[in-house]
C-alpha positions in Angstrom: 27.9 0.4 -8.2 29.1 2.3 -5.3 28.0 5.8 -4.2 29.2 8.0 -1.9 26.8 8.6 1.7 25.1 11.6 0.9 24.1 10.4 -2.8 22.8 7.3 -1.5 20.7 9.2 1.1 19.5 11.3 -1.5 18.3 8.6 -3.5 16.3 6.8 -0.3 14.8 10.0 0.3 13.4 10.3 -3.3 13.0 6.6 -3.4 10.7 6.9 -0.6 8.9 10.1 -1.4 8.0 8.6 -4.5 6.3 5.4 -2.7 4.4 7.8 -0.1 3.2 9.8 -3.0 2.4 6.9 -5.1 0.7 5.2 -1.9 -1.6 8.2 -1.0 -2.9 8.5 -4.7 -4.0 4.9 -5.2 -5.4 4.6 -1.7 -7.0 7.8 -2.7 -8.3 6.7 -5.9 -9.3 3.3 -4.0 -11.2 5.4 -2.0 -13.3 7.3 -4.6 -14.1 4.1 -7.1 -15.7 2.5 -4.0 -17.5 5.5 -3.0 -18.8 5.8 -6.4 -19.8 2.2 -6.3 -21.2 2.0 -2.9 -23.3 5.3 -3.7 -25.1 3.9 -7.1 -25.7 0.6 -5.0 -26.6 1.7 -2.0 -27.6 5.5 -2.6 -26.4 8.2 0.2 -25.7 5.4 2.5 -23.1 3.9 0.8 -20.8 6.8 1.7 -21.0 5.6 5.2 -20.3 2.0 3.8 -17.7 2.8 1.2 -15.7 4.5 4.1 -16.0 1.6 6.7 -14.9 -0.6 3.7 -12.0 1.6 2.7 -10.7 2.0 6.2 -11.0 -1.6 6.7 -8.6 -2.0 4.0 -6.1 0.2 4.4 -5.9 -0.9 8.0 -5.6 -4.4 7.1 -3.7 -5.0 3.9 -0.7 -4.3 5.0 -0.7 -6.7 7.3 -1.8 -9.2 4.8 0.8 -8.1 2.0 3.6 -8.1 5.1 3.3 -11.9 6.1 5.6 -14.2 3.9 3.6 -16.6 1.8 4.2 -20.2 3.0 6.6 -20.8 0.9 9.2 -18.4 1.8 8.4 -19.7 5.5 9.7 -23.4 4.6 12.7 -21.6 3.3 13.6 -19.0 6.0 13.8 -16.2 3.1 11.6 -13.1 5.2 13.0 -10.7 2.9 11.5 -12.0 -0.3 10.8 -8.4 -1.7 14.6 -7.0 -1.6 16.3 -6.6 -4.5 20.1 -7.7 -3.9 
């Protein structure tokens, strides 16, 4: 299906409003499950822990979930996640 420039900019801006919004409210939501957790395990202090855990990974899943898995090295295929 063809579509003309400006719709198909239209739909990458949506497209990628949607996975900002989307990414903010689970990293959100991330963030208050292990704060509750940390909390009831390790009382006030696990505020302090919850949050070094939390930016920990955010920092570093991405870069986990970016690498290919071995198997697409051995095939050359680095874009594994587009849909053609």
């Amino acid at each position: 299906m063809r579509c003309s420039s400006r719709g198909c900019f239209a739909m990458r801006e949506r497209m990628i409003g949607a996975l900002l919004l989307g990414n903010n409210i689970t990293n959100i939501g991330a963030s208050a499950l292990a704060t509750g957790i940390f909390t009831a395990w390790f009382g006030d202090v696990g505020v302090l822990y919850a949050t070094g855990v939390m930016t920990v990974m955010v920092v570093i899943s991405p870069r986990v979930a970016k690498d290919p898995s071995p198997s697409t090295r051995r095939t050359g295929c680095r874009c594994w996640w587009r849909v053609r």
